[in-house]
VMD Tcl script that draws the C-alpha trace (Angstrom):
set ca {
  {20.74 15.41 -29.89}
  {20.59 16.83 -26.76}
  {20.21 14.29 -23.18}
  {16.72 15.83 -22.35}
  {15.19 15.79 -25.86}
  {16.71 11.86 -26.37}
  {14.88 11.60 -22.80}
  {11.41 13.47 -23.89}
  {11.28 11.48 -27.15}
  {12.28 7.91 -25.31}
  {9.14 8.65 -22.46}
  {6.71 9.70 -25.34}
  {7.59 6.44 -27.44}
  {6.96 3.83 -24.18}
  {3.53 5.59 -23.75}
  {2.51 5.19 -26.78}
  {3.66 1.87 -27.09}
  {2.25 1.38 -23.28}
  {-1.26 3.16 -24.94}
  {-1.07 0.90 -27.80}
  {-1.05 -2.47 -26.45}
  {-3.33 -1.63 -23.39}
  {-6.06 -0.34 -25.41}
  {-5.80 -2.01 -29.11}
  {-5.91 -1.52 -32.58}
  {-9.05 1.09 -33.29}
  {-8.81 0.22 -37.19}
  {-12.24 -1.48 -38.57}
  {-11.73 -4.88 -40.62}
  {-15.36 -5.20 -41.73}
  {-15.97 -8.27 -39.01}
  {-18.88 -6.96 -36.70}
  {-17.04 -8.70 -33.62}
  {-13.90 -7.62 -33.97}
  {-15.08 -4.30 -34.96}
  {-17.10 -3.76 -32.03}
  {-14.08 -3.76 -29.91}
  {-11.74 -1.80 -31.87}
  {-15.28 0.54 -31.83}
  {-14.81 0.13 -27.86}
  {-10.89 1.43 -28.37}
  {-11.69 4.25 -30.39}
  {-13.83 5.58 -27.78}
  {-11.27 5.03 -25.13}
  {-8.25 6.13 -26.94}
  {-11.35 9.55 -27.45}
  {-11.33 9.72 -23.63}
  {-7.83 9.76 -23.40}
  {-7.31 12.30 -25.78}
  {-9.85 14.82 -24.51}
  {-8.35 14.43 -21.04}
  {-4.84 15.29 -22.96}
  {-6.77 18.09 -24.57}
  {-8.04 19.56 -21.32}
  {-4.59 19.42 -19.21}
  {-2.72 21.18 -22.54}
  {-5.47 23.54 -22.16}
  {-5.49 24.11 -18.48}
  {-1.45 24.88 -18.45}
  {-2.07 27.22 -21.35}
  {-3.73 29.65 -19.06}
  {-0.64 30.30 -17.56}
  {0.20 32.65 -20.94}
  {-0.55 35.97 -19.04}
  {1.31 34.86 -15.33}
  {5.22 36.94 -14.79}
  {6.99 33.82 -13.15}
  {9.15 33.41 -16.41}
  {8.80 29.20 -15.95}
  {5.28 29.49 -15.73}
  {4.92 32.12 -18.77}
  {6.49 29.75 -20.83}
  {5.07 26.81 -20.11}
  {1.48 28.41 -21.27}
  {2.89 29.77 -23.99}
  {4.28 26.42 -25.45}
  {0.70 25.01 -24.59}
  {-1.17 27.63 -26.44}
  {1.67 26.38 -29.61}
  {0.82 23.02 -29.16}
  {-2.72 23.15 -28.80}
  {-2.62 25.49 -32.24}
  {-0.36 22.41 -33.45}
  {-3.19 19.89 -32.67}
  {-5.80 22.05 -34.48}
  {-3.87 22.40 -37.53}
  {-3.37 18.65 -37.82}
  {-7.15 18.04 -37.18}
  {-8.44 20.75 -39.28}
  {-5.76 19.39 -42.34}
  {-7.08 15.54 -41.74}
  {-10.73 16.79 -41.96}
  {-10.03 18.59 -44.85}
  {-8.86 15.38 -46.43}
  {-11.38 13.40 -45.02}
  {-13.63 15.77 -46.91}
  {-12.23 15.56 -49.98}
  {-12.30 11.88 -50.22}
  {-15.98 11.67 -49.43}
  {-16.95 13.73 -52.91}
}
mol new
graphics top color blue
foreach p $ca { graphics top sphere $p radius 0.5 }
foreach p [lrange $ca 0 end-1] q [lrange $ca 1 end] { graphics top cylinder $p $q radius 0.2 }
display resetview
């Protein structure tokens, strides 16, 4: 594996491990206490992940500029933003289907 993908996949596993143990567990037990606070996560870990959301989509505008760096990088943002829908739109379609 190459040095900077080894380095790219080491920083992404401290933050979320970092993420993780700053803001908590978001998975309800069925104990009103403890699941107001993992209720309080969930809406942080929301906040965080709209703020990811809008910086993807922020660098994706770059998909129409000529410097070839900054071409590219909106281009892989407009890929991973698709990549985010998919996921979302398959897990809602599950979610779905286990409600009927």
């Amino acid at each position: 594996m190459p040095e900077e993908k080894q380095l790219i996949e080491h920083r992404s596993e401290v933050i979320r491990e970092v993420m993780d143990k700053y803001i908590g567990s978001i998975e309800a037990v069925g104990e009103t206490n403890t699941d107001g606070r993992r209720f309080s996560n969930l809406q942080v870990l929301e906040d965080v992940l709209y703020h990811i959301v809008v910086d993807i989509g922020k660098e994706s505008l770059n998909t129409k500029r000529y410097e070839w760096s900054m071409k590219h990088s909106g281009e892989y943002a407009v890929s991973v933003l698709k990549e985010i829908r998919a996921t979302i739109d398959d897990m809602l379609e599950e979610s779905e289907e286990e409600c009927q």
